[in-house]
N, C-alpha and C positions, 0 to 999 in steps of 0.2 A: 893716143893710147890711154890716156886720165881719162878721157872724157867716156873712155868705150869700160873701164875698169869701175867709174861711178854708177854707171846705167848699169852692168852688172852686179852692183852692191845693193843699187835701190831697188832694184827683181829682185834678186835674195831678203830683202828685209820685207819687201813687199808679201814677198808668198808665205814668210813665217809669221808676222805678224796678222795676216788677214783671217785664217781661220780662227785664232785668238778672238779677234773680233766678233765674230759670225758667230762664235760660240756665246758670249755673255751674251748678244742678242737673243740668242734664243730662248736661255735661261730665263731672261727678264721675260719674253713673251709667255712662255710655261707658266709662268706663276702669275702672270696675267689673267691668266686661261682657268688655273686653280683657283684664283678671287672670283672668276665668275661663275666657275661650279661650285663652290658650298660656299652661299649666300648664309648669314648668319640665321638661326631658327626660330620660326617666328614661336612664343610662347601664349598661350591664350589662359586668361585667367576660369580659375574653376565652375564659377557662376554661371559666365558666359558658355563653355560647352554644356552646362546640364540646360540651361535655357533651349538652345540648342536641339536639345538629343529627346528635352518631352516632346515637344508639339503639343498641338491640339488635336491629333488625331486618336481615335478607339483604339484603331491597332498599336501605333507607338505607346500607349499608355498600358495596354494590355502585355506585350513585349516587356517591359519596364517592369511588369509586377511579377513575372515568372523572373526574370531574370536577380529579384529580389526574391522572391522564394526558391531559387535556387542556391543562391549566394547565402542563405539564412542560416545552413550548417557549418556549425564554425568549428573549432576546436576551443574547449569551453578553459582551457588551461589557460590560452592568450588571453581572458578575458580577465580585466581588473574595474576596480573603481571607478579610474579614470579612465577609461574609456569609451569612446561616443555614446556606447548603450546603458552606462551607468551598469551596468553590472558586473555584481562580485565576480574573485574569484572562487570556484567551485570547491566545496568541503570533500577534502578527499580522504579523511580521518575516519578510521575504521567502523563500521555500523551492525550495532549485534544485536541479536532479538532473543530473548531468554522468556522460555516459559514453563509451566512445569505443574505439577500437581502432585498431594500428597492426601492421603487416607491412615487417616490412626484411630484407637481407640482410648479412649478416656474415661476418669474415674467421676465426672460430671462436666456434662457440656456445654449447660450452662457458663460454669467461672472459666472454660476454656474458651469459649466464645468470649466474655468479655475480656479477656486476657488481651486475644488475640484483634480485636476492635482495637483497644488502648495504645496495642503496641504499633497497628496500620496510620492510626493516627498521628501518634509521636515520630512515624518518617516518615510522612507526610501522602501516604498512601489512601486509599479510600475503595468502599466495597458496589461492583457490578452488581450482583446479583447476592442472596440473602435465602437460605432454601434452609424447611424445617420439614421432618417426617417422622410420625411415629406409626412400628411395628409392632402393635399388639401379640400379635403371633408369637414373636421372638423375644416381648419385650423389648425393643431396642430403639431407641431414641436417638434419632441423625441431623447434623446441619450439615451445610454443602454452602460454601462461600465461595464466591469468584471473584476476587479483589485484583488490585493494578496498586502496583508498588513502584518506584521510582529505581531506573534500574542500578542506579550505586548503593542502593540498599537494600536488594533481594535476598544477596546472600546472609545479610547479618537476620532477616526476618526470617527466612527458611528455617535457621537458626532456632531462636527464636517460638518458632512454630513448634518443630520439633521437639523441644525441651518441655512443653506442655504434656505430651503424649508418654500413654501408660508402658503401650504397646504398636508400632510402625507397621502399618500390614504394605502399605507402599509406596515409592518415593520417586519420581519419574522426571527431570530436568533436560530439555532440549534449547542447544545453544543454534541460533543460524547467523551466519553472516549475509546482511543484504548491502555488503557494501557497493557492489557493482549496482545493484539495481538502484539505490539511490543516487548514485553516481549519474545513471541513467538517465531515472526520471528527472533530476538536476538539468541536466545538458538539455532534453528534448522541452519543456519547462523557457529554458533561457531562450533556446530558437525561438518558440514561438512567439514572444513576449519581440525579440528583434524582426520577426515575422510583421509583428502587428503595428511595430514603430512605420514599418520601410510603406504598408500602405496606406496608414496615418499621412506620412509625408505625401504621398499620391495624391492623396483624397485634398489635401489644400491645393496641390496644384493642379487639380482638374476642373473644367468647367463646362462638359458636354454633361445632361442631366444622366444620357446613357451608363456614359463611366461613370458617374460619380452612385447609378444604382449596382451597376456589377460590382465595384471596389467596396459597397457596403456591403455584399451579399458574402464577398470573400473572408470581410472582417466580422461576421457573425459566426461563419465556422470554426475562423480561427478562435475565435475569444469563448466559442464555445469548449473544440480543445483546450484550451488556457486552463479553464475550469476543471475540467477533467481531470487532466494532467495535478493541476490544483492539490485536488479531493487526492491524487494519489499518495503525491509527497506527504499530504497531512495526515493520512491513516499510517503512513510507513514512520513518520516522524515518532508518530506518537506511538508505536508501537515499539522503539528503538527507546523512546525517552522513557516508560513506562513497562515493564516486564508484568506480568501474567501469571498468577498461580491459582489453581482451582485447591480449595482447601473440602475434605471429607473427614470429618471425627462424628463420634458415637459412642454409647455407653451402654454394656447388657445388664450391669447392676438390676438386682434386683431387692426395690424398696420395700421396707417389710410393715406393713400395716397393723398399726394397733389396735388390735381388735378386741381386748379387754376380755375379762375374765368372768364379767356376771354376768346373773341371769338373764337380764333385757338384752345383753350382746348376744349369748350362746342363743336365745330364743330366734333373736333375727336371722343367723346365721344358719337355724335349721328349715326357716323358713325360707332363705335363699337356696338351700341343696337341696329342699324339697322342690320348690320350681326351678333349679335345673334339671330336677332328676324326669319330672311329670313333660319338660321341656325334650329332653332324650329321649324320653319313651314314646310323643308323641309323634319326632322326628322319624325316630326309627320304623313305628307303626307306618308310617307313609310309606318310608322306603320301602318296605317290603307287599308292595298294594298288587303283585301280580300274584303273589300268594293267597291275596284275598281275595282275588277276583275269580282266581281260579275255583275255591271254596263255595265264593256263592254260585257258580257255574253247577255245582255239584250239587249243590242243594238244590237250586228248583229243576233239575231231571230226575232227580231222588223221589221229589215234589209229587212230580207231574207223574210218573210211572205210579205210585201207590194211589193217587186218582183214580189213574185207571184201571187198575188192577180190585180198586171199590166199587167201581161201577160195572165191572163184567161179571164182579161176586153177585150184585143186587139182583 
């Protein structure tokens, strides 16, 4: 009776304990199983996949250089000092273009002219252009200056200008903001310049004569843009750094000539109104030449009719 009450205890311990068993087996196999699906990753250093990824073919190297001029618009805000391209970050400080022009009339244009030189020179401004004209007709005596003034000091020189002047016939001041466009020109500027690095880099690691003429063929357009681009920033700078006024004064003064009071003066002087006078009469004689012509028309049919009228009497 023990011996049949033991064998039923070691069944019982047998069938509780066995799937216990059967279970951490499997566990340990699972994770077995999970060691040999994610093997640790292989890492490959940077050198090696660009080695890699040029080749020495046309096509991969040509792939590579779109892929770099695509890649070349950047956002120019990310851009600083230290960064691969060496380039700043972008001036995003306000850009104003002030130009203007002003016309007065003065009591001599001369001392307003040198006034106005002295004053361009003491802040630090200088003159375009330099224009004289005299109006006999009207009497009137005009300069016309086109200066560049440095633009933290246009207004104290407008100023300035103005305070010369008799009489303001007109005063004309246009402000533009080009801050966007220099913003612009900025940004597209700094591409191209990383445009021109990325096939720089190309051009060392090519060595089919092929690519290395198309890769210079690409780098002549660009660097010809570069220029471009260039010339634009630098007329915009300087047109930002430097403000514009076109200056117009003039004087109708009329100077009175001394013409003296004796005989040798009044003699000359009759002598001149007499050749303007014989000068008017001869003018006018001209003008009037269909009056004349008409006259002499008159006279040789006048002529010729009492000719004839003598020789029908004879």
């Amino acid at each position: 009776m023990m011996k049949q009450i033991n064998l039923i205890m070691k069944k019982a311990l047998l069938f509780i304990f066995l799937p216990l068993m059967l279970s951490c087996g499997h566990k340990d196999k699972i994770r077995a199983v999970d060691a040999v699906r994610f093997p640790p990753p292989v890492v490959k250093e940077d050198a090696e996949i660009a080695d890699k990824n040029i080749g020495n073919s046309k096509d991969e190297n040509i792939v590579m250089a779109k892929k770099s001029s695509d890649d070349a618009v950047v956002d120019e805000s990310t851009l600083d000092a230290t960064s691969p391209t060496g380039t700043q970050k972008a001036d995003t400080s306000k850009k104003i273009v002030k130009e203007g022009d002003i016309s007065f009339e003065t009591s001599s244009v001369n001392e307003t002219r040198k006034k106005i030189i002295q004053a361009l020179k003491r802040l630090g401004g200088y003159v375009e252009e330099d224009n004289q004209s005299l109006d006999n007709d009207e009497n009137r005596k005009e300069y016309t200056l086109k200066i560049r003034i440095p633009a933290k000091n246009f207004d104290f020189f407008l100023d300035s200008v103005s305070s010369t002047a008799d009489k303001i016939d007109s005063k004309n001041i246009s402000i533009t903001d080009v801050t966007t466009r220099y913003i612009d020109i900025t940004t597209r500027l700094a591409n191209k310049k990383i445009l021109e690095n990325r096939y720089l880099d190309l051009l060392k690691k090519s060595s089919k004569v092929s690519d290395l003429l198309e890769i210079e063929d690409k780098l002549t357009d660009i660097r010809s843009d570069i220029e471009s681009t260039q010339g634009q920033l630098n007329y915009l700078s300087k047109q930002v750094t430097y403000s514009s006024l076109s200056i117009t004064f003039y004087t109708t003064q009329i100077v009175a000539e001394d013409k003296g009071e004796g005989f040798g003066a009044k003699f000359i002087d009759a002598i001149k109104d007499g050749a303007d006078l014989v000068q008017k009469l001869f003018f006018t004689f001209i003008g009037i030449w269909p009056v004349w012509l008409c006259i002499v028309v008159i006279y040789i049919f006048f002529r010729q009719r009492k000719k004839r009228r003598t020789k029908q009497a004879a």
